[in-house]
DOTITI-436982 format. One record per atom (N, C-alpha, C): atom name; x, y, z; residue in three letters; residue number from 1. Coordinates in nm, 3 decimals. Example, Ala and Ser with C-alpha at 12.3 -4.5 7.8 and 13.67 -1.06 7.14 Angstrom:
DOTITI-436982
> N, 1.319, -0.569, 0.780, ala, 1
> CA, 1.230, -0.450, 0.780, ala, 1
> C, 1.320, -0.330, 0.780, ala, 1
> N, 1.285, -0.225, 0.708, ser, 2
> CA, 1.367, -0.106, 0.714, ser, 2
> C, 1.290, 0.003, 0.787, ser, 2
***
This chain:
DOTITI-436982
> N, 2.344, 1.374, 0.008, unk, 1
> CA, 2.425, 1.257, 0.033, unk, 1
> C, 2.363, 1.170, 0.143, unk, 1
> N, 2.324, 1.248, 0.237, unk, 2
> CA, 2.242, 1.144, 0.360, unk, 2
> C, 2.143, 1.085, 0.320, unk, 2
> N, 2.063, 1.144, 0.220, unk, 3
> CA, 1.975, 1.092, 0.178, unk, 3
> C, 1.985, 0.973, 0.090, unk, 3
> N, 2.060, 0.982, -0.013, unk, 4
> CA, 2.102, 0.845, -0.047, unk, 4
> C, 2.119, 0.753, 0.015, unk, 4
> N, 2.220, 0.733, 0.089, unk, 5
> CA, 2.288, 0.694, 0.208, unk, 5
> C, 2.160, 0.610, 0.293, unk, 5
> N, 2.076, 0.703, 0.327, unk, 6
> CA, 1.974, 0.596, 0.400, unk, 6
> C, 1.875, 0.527, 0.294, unk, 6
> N, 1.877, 0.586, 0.185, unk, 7
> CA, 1.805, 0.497, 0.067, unk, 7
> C, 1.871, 0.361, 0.057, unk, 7
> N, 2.018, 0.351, 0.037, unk, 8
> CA, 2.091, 0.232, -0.035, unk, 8
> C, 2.087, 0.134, 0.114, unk, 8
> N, 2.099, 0.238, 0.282, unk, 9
> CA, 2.081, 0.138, 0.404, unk, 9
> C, 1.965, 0.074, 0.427, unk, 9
> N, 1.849, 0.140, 0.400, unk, 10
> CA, 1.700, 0.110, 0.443, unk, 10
> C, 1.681, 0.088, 0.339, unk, 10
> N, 1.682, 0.115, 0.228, unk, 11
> CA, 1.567, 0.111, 0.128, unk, 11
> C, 1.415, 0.126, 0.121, unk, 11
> N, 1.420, 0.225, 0.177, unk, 12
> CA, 1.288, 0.303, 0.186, unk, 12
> C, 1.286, 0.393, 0.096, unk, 12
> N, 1.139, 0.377, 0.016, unk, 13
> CA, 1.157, 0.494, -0.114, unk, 13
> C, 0.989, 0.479, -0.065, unk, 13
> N, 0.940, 0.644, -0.089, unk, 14
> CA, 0.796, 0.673, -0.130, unk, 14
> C, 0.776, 0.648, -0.250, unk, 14
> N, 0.674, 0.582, -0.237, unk, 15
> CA, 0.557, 0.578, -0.356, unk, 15
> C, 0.440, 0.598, -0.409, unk, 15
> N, 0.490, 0.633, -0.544, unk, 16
> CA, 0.347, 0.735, -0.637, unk, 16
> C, 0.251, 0.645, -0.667, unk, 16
> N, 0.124, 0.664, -0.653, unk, 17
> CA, 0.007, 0.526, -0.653, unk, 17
> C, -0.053, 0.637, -0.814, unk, 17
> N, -0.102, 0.570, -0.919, unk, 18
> CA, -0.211, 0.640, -1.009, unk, 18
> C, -0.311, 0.524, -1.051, unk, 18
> N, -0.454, 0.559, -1.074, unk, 19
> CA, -0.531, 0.496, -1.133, unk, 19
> C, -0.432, 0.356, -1.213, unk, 19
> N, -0.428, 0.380, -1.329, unk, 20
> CA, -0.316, 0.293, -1.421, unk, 20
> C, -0.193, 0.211, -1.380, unk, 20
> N, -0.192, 0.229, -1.221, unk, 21
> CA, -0.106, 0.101, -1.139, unk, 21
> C, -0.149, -0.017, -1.184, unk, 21
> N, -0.119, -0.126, -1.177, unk, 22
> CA, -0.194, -0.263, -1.185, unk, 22
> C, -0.148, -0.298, -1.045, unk, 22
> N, -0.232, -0.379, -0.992, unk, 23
> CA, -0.186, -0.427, -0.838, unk, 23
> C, -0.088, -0.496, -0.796, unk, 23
> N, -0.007, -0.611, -0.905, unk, 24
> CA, 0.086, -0.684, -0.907, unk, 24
> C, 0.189, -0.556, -0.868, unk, 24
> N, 0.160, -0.438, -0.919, unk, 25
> CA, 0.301, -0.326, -0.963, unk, 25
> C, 0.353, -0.301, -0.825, unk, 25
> N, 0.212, -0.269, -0.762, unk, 26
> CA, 0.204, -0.163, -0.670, unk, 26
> C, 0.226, -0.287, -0.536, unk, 26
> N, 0.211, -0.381, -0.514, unk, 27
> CA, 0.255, -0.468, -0.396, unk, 27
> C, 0.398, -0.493, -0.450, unk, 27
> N, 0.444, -0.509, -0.565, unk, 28
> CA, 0.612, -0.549, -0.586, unk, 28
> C, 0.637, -0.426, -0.520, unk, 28
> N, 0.643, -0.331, -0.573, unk, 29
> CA, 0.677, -0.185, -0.529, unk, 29
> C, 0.659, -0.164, -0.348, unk, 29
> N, 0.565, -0.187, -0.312, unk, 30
> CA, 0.538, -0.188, -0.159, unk, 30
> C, 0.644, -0.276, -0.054, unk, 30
> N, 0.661, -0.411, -0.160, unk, 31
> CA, 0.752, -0.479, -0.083, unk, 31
> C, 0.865, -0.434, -0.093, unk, 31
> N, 0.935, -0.385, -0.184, unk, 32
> CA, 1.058, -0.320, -0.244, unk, 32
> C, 1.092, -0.236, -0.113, unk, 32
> N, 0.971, -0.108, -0.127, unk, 33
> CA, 1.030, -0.025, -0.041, unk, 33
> C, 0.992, -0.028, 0.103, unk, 33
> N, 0.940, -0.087, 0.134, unk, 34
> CA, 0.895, -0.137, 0.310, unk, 34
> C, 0.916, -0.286, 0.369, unk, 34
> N, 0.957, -0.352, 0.285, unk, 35
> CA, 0.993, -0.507, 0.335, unk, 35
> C, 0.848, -0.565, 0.361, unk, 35
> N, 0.733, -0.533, 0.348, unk, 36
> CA, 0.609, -0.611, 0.365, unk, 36
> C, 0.504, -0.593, 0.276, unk, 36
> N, 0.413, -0.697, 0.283, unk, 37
> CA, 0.307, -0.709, 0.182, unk, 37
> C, 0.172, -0.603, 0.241, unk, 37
> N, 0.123, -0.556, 0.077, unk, 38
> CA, 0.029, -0.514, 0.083, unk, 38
> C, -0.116, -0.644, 0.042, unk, 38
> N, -0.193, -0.575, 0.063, unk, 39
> CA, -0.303, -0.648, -0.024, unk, 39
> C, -0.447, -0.565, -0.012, unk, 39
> N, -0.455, -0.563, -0.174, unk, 40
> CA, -0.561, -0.498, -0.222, unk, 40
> C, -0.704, -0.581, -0.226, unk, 40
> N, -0.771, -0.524, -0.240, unk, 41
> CA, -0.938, -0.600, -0.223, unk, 41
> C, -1.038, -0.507, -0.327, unk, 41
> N, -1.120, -0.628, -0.380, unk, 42
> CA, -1.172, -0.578, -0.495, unk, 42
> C, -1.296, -0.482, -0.435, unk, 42
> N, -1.312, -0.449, -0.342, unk, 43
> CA, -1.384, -0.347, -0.254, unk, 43
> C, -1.354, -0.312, -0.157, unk, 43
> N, -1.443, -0.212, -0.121, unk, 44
> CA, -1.402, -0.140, 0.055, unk, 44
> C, -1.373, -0.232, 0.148, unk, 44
> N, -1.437, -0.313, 0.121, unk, 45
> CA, -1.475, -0.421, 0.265, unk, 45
> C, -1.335, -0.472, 0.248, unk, 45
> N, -1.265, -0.487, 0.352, unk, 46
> CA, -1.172, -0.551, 0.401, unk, 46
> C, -1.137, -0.683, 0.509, unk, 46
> N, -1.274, -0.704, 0.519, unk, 47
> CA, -1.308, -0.784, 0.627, unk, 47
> C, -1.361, -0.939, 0.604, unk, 47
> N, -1.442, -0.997, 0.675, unk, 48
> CA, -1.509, -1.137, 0.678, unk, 48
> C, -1.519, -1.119, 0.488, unk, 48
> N, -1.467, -1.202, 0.452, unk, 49
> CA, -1.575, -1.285, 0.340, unk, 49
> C, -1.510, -1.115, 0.247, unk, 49
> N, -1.430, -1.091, 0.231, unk, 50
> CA, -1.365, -0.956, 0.150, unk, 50
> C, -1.290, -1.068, 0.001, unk, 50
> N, -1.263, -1.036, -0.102, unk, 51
> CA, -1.213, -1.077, -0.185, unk, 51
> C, -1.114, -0.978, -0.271, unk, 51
> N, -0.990, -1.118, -0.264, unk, 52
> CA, -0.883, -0.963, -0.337, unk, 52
> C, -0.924, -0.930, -0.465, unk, 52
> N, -0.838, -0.901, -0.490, unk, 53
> CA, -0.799, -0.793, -0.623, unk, 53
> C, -0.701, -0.879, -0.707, unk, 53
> N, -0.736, -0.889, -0.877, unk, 54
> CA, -0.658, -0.957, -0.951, unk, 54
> C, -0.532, -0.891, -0.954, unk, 54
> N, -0.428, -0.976, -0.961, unk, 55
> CA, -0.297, -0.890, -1.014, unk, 55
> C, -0.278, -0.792, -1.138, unk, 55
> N, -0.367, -0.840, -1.215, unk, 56
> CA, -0.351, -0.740, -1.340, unk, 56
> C, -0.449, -0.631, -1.346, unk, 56
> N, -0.537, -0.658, -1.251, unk, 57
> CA, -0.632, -0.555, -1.235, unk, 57
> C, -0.573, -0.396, -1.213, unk, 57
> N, -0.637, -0.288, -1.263, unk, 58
> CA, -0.566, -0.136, -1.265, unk, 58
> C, -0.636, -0.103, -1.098, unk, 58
> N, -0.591, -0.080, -1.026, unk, 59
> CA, -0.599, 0.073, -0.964, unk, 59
> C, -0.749, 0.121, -0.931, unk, 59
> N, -0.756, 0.174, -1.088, unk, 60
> CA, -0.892, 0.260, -1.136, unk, 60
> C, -0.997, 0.155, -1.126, unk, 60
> N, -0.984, 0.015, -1.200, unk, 61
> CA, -1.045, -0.048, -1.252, unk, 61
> C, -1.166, -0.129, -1.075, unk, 61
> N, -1.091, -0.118, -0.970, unk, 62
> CA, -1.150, -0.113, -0.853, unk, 62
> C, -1.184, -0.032, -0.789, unk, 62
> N, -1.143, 0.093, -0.802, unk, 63
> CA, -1.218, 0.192, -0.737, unk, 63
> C, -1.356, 0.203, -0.750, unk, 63
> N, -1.441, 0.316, -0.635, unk, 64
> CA, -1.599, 0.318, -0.702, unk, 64
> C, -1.572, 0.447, -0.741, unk, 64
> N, -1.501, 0.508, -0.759, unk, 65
> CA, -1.434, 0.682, -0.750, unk, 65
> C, -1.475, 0.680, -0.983, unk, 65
> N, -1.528, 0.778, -1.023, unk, 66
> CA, -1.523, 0.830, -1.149, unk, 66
> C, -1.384, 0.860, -1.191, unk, 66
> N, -1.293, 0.920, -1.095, unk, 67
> CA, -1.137, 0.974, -1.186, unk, 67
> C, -1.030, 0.927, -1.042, unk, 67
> N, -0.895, 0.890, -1.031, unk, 68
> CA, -0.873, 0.902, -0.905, unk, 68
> C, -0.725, 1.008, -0.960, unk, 68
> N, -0.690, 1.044, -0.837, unk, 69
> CA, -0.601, 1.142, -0.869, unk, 69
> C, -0.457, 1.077, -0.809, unk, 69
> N, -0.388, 1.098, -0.848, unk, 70
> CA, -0.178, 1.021, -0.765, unk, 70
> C, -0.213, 1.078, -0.632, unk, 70
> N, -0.175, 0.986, -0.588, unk, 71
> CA, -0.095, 0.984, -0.413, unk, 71
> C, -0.001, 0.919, -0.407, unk, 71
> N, 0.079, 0.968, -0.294, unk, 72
> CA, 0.192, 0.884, -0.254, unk, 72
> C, 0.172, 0.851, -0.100, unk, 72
> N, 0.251, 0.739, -0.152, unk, 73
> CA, 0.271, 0.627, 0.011, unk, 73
> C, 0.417, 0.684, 0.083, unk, 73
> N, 0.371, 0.765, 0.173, unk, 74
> CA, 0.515, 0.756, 0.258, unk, 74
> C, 0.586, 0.707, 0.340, unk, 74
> N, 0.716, 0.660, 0.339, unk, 75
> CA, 0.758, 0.595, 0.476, unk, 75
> C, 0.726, 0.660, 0.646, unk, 75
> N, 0.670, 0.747, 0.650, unk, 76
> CA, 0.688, 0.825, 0.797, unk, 76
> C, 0.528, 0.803, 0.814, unk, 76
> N, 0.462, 0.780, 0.729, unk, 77
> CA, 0.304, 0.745, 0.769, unk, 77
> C, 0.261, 0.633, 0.845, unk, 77
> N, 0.157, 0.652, 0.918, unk, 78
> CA, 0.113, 0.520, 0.967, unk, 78
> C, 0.035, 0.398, 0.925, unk, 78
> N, 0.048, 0.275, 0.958, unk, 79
> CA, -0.014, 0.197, 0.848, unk, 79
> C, -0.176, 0.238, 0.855, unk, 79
> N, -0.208, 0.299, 0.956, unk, 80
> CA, -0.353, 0.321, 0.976, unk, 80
> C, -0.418, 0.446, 0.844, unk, 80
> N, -0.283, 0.527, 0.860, unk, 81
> CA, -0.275, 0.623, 0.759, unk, 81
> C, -0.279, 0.559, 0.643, unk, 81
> N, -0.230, 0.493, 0.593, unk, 82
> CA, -0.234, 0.455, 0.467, unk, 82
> C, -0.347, 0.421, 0.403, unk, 82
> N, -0.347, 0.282, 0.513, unk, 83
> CA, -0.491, 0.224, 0.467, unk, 83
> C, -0.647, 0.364, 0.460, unk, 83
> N, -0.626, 0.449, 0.576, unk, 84
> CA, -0.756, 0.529, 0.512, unk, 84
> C, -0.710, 0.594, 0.388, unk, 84
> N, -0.595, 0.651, 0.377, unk, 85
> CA, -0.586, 0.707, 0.248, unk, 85
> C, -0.628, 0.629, 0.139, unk, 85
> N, -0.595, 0.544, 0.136, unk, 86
> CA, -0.638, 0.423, -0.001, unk, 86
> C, -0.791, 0.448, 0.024, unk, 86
> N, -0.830, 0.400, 0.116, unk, 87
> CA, -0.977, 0.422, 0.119, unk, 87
> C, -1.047, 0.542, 0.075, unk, 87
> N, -0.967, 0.675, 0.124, unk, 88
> CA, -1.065, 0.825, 0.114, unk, 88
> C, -1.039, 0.871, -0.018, unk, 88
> N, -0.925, 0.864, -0.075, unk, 89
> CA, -0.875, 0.902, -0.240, unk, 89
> C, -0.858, 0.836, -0.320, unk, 89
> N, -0.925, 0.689, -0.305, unk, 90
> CA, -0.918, 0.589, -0.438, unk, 90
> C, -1.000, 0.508, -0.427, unk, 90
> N, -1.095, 0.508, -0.325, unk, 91
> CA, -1.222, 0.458, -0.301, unk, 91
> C, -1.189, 0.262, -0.295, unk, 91
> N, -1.022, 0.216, -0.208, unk, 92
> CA, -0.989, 0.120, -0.226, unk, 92
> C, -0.957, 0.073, -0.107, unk, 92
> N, -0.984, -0.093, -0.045, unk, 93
> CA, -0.956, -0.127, 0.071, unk, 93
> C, -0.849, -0.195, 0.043, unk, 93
> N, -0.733, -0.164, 0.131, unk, 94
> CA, -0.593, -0.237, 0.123, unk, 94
> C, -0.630, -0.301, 0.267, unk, 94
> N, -0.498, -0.370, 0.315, unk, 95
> CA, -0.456, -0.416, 0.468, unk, 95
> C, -0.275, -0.427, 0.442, unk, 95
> N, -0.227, -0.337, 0.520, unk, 96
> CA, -0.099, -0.399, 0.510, unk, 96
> C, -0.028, -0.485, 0.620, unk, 96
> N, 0.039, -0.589, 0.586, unk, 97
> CA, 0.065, -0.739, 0.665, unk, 97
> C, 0.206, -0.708, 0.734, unk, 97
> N, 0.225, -0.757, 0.830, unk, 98
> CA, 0.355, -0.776, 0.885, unk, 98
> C, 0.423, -0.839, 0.760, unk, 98
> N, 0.578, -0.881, 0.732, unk, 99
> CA, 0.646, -0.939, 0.660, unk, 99
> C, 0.663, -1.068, 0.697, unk, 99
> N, 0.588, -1.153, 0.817, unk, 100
> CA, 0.547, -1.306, 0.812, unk, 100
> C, 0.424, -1.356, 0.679, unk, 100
> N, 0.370, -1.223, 0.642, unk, 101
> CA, 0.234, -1.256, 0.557, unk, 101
> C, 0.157, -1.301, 0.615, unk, 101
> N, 0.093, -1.324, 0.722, unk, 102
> CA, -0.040, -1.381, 0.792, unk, 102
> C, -0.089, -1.252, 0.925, unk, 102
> N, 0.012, -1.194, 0.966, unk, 103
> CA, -0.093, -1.107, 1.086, unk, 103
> C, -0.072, -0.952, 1.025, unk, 103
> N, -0.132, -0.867, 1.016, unk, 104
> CA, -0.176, -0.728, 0.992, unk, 104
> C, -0.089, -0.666, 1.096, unk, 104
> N, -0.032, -0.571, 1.021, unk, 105
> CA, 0.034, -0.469, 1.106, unk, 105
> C, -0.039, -0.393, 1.184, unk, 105
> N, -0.005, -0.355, 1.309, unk, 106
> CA, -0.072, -0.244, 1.352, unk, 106
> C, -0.059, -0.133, 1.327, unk, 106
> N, -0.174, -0.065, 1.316, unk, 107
> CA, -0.235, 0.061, 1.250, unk, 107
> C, -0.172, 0.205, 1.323, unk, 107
> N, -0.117, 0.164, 1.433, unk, 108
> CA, -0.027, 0.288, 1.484, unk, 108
> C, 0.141, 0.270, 1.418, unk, 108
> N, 0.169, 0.177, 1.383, unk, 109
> CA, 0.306, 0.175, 1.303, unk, 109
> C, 0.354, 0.237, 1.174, unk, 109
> N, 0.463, 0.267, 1.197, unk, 110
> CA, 0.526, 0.370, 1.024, unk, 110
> C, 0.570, 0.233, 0.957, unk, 110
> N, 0.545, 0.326, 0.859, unk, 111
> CA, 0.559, 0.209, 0.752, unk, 111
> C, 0.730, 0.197, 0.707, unk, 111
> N, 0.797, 0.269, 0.790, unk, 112
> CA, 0.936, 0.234, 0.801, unk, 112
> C, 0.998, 0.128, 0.901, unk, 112
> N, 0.880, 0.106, 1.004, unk, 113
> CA, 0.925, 0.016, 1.100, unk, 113
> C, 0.878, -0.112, 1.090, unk, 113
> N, 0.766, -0.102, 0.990, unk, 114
> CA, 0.668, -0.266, 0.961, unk, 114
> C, 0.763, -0.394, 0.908, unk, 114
> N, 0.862, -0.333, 0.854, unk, 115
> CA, 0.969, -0.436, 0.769, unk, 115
> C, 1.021, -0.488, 0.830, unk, 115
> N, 1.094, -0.418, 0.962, unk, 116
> CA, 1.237, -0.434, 1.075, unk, 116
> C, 1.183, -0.579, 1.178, unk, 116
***
């Protein structure tokens, strides 16, 4: 029951990432359950002169990885966490944004507090 309860207050739900995501899915989904934007990049590089990722593009279809395997995004992780995870098990550079959309969260923050 508590658990609901803080689902229907926060709306914080973890999420299952697989190859066969399309990116449109997986940032609706991100915003859903954390109140802020993700953004994917059609490579590692995340930086100067980095280029995103189409919306319909899969998952897989950017990785440099041969197979990738499900992970999930948890609310109690840090955004720093995240972003390497995307990086170490899907061979993918994200950045996740404050919910103004222009400055990057900091990398010591849970991804339960990035929304608030």
């Amino acid at each position: 029951m508590l658990n609901m309860l803080r689902k229907i207050v926060f709306n914080l739900d973890d999420i299952k990432i697989s190859g066969s995501m399309h990116v449109k899915t997986l940032q609706e989904q991100f915003k859903s359950s954390f109140g802020t934007e993700i953004r994917v990049y059609k490579s590692l590089n995340t930086g100067r002169g980095a280029k995103l990722a189409e919306p319909k593009a899969t998952l897989a279809s950017l990785s440099d990885r041969k197979k990738i395997n499900e992970m999930e995004i948890r609310k109690n992780n840090s955004v720093g966490e995240v972003e390497q995870q995307f990086k170490d098990e899907l061979g993918i550079g994200i950045q996740i944004m404050m919910p103004d959309g222009k400055t990057f969260a900091d990398n010591a923050v849970k991804l339960k507090d990035v929304g608030k």
